[in-house]
C-alpha positions as CSV (number, residue, x, y, z in Angstrom):
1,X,19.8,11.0,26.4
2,X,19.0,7.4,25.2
3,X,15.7,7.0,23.7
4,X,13.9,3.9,23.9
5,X,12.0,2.3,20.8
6,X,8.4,2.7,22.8
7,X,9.3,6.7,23.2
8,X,9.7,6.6,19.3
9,X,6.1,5.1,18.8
10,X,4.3,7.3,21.3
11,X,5.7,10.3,19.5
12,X,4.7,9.4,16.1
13,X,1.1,8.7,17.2
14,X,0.9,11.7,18.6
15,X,2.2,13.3,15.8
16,X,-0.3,11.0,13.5
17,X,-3.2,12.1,15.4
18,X,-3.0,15.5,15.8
19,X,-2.0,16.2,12.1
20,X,-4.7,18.4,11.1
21,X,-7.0,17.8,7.8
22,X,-6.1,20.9,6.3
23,X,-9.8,20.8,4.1
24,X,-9.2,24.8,3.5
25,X,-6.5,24.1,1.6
26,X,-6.4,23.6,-2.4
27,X,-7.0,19.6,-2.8
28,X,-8.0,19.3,0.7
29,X,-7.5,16.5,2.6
30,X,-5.8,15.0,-0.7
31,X,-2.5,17.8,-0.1
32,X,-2.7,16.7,3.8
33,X,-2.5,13.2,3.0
34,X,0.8,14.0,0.4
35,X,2.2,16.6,3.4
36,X,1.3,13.3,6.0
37,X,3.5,10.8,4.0
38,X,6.2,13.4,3.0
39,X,6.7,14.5,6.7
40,X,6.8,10.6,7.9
41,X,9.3,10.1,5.3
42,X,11.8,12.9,6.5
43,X,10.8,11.4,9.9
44,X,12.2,7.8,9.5
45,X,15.4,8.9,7.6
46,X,16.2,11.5,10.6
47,X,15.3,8.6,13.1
48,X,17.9,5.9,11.4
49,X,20.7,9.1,11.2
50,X,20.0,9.4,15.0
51,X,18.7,6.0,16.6
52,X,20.3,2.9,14.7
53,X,17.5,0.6,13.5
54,X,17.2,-2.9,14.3
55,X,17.9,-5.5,11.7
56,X,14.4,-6.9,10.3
57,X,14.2,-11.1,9.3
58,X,16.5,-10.8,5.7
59,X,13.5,-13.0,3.6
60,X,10.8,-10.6,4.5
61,X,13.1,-7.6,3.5
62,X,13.6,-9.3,0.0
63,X,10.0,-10.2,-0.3
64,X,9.1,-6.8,0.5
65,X,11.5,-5.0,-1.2
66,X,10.7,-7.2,-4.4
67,X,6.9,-6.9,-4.1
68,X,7.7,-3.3,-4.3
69,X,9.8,-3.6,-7.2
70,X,7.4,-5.4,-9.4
71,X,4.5,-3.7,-8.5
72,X,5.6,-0.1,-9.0
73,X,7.5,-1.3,-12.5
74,X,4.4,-2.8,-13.2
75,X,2.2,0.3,-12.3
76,X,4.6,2.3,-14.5
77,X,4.4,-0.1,-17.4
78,X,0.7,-0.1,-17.8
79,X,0.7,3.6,-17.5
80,X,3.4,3.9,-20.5
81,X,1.3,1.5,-22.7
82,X,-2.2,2.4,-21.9
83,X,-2.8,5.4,-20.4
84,X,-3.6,7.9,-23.5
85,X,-3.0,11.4,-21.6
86,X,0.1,11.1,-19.5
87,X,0.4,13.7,-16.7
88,X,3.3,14.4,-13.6
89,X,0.0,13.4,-11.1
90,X,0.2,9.6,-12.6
91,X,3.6,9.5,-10.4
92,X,1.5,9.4,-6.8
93,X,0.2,6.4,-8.0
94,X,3.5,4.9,-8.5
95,X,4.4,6.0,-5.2
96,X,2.3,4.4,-3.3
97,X,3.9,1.1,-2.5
98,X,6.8,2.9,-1.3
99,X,4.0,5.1,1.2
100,X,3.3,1.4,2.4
101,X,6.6,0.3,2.9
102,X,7.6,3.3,5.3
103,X,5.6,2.8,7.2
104,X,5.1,-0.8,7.8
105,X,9.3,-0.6,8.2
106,X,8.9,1.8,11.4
107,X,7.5,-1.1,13.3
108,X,10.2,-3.5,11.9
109,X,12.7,-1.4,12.5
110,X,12.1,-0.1,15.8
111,X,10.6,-3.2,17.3
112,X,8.2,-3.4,20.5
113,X,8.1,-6.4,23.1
114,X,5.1,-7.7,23.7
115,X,4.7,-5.4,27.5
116,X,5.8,-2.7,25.4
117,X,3.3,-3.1,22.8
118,X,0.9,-3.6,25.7
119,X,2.0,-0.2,27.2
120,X,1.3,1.4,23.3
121,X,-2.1,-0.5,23.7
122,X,-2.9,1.7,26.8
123,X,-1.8,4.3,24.4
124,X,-4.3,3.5,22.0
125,X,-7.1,3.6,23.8
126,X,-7.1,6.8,25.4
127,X,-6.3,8.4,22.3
128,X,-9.8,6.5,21.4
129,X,-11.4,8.2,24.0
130,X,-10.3,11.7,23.5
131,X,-11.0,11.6,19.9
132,X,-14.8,10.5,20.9
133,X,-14.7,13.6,23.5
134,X,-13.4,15.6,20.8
135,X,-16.2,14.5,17.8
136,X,-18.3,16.1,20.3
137,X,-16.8,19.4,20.1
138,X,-19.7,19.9,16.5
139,X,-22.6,20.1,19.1
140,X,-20.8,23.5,20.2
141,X,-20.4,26.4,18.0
142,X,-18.0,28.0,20.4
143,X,-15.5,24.9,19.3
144,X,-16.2,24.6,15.5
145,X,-12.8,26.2,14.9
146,X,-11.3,23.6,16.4
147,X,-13.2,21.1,14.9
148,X,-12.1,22.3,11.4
149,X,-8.8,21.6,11.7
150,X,-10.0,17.5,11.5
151,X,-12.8,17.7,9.4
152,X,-13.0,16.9,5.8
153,X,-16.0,18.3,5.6
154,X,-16.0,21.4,8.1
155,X,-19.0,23.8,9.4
156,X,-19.6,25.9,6.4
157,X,-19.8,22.8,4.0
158,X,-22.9,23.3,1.9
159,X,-24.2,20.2,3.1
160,X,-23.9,21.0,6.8
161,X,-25.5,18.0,7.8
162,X,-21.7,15.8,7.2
163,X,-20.1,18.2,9.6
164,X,-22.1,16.7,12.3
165,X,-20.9,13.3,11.4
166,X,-18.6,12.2,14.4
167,X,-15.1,11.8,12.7
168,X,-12.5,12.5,16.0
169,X,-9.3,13.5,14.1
170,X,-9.1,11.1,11.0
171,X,-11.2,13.8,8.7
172,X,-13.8,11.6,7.8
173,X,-16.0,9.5,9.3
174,X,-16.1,6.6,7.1
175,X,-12.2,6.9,8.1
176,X,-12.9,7.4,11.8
177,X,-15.3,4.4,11.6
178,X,-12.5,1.9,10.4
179,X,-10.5,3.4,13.4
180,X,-13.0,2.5,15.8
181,X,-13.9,-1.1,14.0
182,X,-10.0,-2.0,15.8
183,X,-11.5,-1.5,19.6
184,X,-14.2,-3.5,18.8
185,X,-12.7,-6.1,17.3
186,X,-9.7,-6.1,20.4
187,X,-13.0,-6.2,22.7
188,X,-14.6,-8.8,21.1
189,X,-11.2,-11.4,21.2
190,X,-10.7,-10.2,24.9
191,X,-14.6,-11.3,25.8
192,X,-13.8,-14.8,23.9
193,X,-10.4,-15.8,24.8
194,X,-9.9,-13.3,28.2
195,X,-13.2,-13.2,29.8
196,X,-12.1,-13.0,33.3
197,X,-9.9,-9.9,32.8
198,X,-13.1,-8.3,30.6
199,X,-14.1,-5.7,33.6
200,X,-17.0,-2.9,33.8
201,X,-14.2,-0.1,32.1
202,X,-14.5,-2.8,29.2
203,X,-18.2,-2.9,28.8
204,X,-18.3,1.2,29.1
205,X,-15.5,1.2,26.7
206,X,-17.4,-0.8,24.5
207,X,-20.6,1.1,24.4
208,X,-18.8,4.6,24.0
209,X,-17.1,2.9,21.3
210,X,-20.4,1.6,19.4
211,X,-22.3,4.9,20.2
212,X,-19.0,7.1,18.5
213,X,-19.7,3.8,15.5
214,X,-23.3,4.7,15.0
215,X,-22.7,8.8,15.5
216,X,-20.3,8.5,12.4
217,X,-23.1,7.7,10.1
218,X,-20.6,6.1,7.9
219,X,-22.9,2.8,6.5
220,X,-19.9,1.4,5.1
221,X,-18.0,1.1,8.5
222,X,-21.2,0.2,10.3
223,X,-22.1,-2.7,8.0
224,X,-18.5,-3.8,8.0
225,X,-18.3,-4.2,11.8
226,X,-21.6,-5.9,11.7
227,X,-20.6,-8.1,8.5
228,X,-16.8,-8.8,10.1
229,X,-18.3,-9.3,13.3
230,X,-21.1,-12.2,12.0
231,X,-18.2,-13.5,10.2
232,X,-15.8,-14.6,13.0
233,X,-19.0,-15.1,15.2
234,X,-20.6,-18.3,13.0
235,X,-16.9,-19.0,11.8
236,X,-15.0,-19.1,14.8
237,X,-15.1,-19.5,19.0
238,X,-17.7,-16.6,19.6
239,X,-21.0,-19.0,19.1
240,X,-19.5,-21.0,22.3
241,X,-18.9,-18.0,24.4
242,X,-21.8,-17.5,27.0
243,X,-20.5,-13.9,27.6
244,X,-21.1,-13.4,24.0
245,X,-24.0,-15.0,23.0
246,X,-25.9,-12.9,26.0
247,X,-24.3,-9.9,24.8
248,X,-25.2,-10.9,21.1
249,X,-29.2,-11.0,22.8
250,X,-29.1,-7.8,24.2
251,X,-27.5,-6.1,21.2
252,X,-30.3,-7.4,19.4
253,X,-33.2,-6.5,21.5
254,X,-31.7,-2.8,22.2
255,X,-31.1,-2.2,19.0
256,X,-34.7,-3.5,18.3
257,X,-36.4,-1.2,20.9
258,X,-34.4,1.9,19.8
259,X,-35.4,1.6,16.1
260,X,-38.9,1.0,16.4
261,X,-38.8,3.6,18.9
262,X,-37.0,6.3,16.6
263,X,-39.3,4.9,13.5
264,X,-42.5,5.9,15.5
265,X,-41.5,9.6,16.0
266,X,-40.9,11.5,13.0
267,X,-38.8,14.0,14.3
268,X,-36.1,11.8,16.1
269,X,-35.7,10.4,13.0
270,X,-35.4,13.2,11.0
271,X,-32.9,14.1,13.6
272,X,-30.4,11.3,13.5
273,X,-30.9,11.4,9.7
274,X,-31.7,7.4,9.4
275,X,-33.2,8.5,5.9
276,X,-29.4,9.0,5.0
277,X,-28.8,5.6,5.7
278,X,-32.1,4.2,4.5
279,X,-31.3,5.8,0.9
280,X,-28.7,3.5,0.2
281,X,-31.6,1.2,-0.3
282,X,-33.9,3.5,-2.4
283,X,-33.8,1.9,-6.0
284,X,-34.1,5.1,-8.1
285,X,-33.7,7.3,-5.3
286,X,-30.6,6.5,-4.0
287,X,-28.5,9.2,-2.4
288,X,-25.4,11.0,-4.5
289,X,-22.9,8.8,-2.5
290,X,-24.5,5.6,-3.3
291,X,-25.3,6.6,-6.6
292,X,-21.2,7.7,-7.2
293,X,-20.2,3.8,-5.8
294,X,-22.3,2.5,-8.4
295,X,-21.0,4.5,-11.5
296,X,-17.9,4.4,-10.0
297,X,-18.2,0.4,-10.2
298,X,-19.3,0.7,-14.3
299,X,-16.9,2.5,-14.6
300,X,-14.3,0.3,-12.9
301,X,-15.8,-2.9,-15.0
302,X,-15.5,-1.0,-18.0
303,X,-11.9,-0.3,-18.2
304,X,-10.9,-4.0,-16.6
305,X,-12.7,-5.4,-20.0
306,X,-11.4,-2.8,-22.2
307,X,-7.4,-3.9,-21.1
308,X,-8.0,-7.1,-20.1
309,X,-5.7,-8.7,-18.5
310,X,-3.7,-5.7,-17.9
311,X,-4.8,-2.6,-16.1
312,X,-5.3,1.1,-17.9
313,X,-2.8,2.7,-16.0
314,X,-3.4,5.8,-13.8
315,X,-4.7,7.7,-16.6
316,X,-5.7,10.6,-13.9
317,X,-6.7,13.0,-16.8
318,X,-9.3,11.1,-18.5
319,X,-10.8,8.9,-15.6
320,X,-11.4,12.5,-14.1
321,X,-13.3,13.8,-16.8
322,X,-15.4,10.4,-16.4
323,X,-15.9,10.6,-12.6
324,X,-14.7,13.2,-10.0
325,X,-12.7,10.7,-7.6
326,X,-12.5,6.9,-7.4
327,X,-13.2,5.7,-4.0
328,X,-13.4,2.0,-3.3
329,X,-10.7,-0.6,-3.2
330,X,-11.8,-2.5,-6.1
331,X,-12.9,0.4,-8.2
332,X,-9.2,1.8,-8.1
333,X,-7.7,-1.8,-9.1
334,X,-10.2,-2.6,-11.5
335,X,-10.0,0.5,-13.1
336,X,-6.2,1.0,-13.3
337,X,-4.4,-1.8,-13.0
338,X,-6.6,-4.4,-14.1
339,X,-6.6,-8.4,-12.9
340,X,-3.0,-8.0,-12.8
341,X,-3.3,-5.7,-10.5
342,X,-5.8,-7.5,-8.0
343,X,-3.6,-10.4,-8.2
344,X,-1.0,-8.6,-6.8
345,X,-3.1,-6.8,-4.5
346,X,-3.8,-10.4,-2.9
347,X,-0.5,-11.7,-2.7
348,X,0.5,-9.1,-0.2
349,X,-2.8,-9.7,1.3
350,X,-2.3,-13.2,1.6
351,X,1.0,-13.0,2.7
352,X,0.1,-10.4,5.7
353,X,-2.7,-12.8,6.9
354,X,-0.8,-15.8,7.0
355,X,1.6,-13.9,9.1
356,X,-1.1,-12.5,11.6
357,X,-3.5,-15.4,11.6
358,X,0.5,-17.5,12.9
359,X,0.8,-15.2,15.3
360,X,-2.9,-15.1,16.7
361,X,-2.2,-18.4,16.7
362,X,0.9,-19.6,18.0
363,X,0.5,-17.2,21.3
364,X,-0.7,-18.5,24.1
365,X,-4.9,-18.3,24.2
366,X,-6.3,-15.0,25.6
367,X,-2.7,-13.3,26.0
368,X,-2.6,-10.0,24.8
369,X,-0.2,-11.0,21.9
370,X,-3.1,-12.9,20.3
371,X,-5.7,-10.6,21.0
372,X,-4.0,-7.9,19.0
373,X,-3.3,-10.3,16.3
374,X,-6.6,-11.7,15.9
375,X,-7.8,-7.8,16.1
376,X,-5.3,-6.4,13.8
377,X,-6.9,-10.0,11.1
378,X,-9.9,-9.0,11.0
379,X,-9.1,-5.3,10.7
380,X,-7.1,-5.8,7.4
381,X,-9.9,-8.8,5.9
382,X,-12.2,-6.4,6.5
383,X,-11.5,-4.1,3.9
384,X,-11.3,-6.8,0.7
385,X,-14.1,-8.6,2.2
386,X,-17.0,-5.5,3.2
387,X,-15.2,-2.0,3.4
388,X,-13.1,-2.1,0.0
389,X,-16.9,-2.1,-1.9
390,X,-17.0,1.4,-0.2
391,X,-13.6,2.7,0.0
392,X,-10.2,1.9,0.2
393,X,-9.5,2.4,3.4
394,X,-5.5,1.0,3.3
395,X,-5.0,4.2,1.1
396,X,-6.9,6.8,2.6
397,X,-5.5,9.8,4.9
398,X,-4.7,8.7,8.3
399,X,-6.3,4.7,7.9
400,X,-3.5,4.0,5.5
401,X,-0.7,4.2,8.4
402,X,-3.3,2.8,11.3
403,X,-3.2,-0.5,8.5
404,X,0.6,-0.8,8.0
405,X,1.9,0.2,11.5
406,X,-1.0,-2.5,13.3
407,X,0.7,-4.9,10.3
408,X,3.8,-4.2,11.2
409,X,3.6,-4.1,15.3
410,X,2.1,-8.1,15.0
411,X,4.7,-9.2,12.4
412,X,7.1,-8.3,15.0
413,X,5.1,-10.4,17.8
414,X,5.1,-13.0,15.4
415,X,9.0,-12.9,14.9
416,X,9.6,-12.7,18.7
417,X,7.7,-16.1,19.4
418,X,9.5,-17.6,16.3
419,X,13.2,-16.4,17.7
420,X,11.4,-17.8,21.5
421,X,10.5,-21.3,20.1
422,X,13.8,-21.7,18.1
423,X,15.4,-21.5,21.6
424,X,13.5,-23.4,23.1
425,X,14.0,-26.4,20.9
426,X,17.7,-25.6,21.0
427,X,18.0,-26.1,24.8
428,X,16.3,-29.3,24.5
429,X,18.3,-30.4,22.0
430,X,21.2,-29.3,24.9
431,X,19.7,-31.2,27.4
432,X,18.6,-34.6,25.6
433,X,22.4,-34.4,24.8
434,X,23.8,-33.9,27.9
């Protein structure tokens, strides 16, 4: 039987999702997260054995393949100089730009059409759904067992209070947050540019999607949608939308009338735990997590002066004696691989945006094409501009494939309309000939 490339991509998001957290495990979600990438890795070699790939553009394989190459000897160079306590855990961080590459090469080499990516997109968002239904399941003890098997934090956690923290299937919900900032993004583009196909599922999809947001807790993905939002709002078409600047309105005044509402009774508030989020602004009584981003940040600043302008290396063993885990995007750089390392960070950065802000662009106005571009842009800028402060979400258990694959699904868009308009302009060139 002949499988198609779509019936490849429905069967490793299935797989994706419903790969559990495995938090009673030693490590935790950290072992699940190395069992994830190991068992994607056996996936894509059996795939190419079985289903011959397609051939990706030959430029972006070298550029790929040498951004790898440089990075990882570079990662390996600063360990070997600088790190002073060398240990076999140094090697995952080696690794990682080869994690990125496997999966950002399923998309390229089992490509998607446009209708196909649009069937995927279906996909997508009943998967959303479920996963909403499913963060749910904390609210009944009969299903907490179930709800272990995603959580990062699960129902005997000393602090009970995370498990309640909506986090569908992606273990935490700071991870499950980023998830959900992609829906509202693709909303947000299809109310802009696609107004007259935005229906009344779309609005209800919306507000499930922005209730599951504000359930999560997670003030790092809330502010980012906000910030990322405000962003493309003052920066691009969304001020001269009608549909969105009344929307914008009643956003505002809702979420006016609900806070002063849950400000006024003590116990709501208690409730939804809003002093969790209005910690984060408690000068000297911050909460633990903001308290570890900011020592986390010293720290980070610290070691990017002391090897200046090269980064410390891993150096796993002593950083862990000076913190227990680094979280954020630019705490990891800064702290082991220095400005060398950021600048490479934003070369591949740079690179991927060009490539989706082309294709946003070059497809036709409110098709789907550009919709999931402009989506999947503001997705990825959203982690160096508000989310990588927080954490890194391109690294972390099930938000590092989301990244690559999106990445990978709209540089293959983008290649489609290039190989469309090339052609084009051949045939024209046929018939002003002829």
């Amino acid at each position: 039987m002949k499988v198609n490339n779509l019936s490849v991509h429905y069967t490793f998001w299935t797989f994706l999702l419903l790969f559990p957290a495995l938090s009673w495990l030693p490590g935790g979600v950290g072992t699940a997260q190395k069992l994830l990438h190991i068992s994607v890795f056996l996936f894509v070699i059996t795939l190419v054995l079985i289903k011959k790939p397609a051939k990706p553009d030959a430029k972006m394989v070298y550029f790929l393949l040498g951004y790898v190459l440089v990075t990882v000897s570079y990662y390996i160079f600063t360990t070997l100089v600088f790190t002073t306590h060398l240990s076999w855990m140094d090697v995952t961080d080696f690794t990682r730009p080869i994690v990125y590459l496997v999966y950002l090469s399923i998309p390229l080499l089992y490509p998607l059409s446009g209708e196909q990516l649009k069937a995927l997109m279906k996909f997508f968002i009943i998967a959303c759904v479920l996963q909403i239904v499913f963060s749910a399941f904390v609210y009944f003890p009969a299903l907490w067992g179930i709800a272990d098997l995603y959580k990062g934090r699960m129902s005997d956690d000393i602090v009970v209070f995370h498990f309640f923290r909506w986090s569908g299937t992606y273990g935490y919900p700071s991870d499950f947050a980023f998830y959900l900032s992609f829906f509202i993004y693709y909303q947000y583009f299809k109310l802009i540019d696609a107004k007259n196909e935005f229906k009344f599922k779309d609005w209800l999809f919306v507000g499930v999607v922005f209730l599951a947001l504000i359930l999560t807790l997670s003030r790092g993905g809330i502010g980012t949608v906000i910030i990322m939002l405000g962003l493309s709002y003052l920066l691009g078409r969304g001020k001269k939308s009608k549909a969105v600047n009344a929307t914008l309105i009643i956003v505002i005044v809702a979420s006016i009338t609900l806070v002063t509402s849950i400000s006024l009774t003590f116990e709501k508030s208690n409730m939804l735990k809003l002093d969790y989020i209005e910690s984060m602004f408690g000068g000297e009584e911050k909460d633990s997590s903001t308290n570890h981003r900011v020592v986390e940040m010293e720290l980070a600043v610290e070691y990017f002066e002391k090897c200046f302008p090269f980064g410390c290396g891993s150096n796993r063993i002593e950083l862990k004696k000076r913190i227990s885990v680094i979280e954020s995007l630019y705490g990891y750089q800064l702290a082991k691989w220095g400005a060398i390392g950021i600048i490479l960070y934003f070369v591949l950065l740079f690179w991927m945006v060009n490539i989706l802000r082309s294709s946003a662009k070059t497809h036709e106005k409110g098709s789907f094409e550009s919709i999931f571009s402009y989506a999947t842009l503001l997705l990825v800028l959203s982690i160096p501009v508000a989310f990588g402060f927080s954490s890194a979400m391109s690294d972390r258990f099930k938000t590092l494939p989301l990244h690559y694959l999106f990445i990978g699904y709209v540089i293959n868009l983008h290649a489609i309309k290039k190989r469309q308009q090339k052609i084009n302009i051949e045939r024209l060139e046929v018939k002003e000939v002829n």
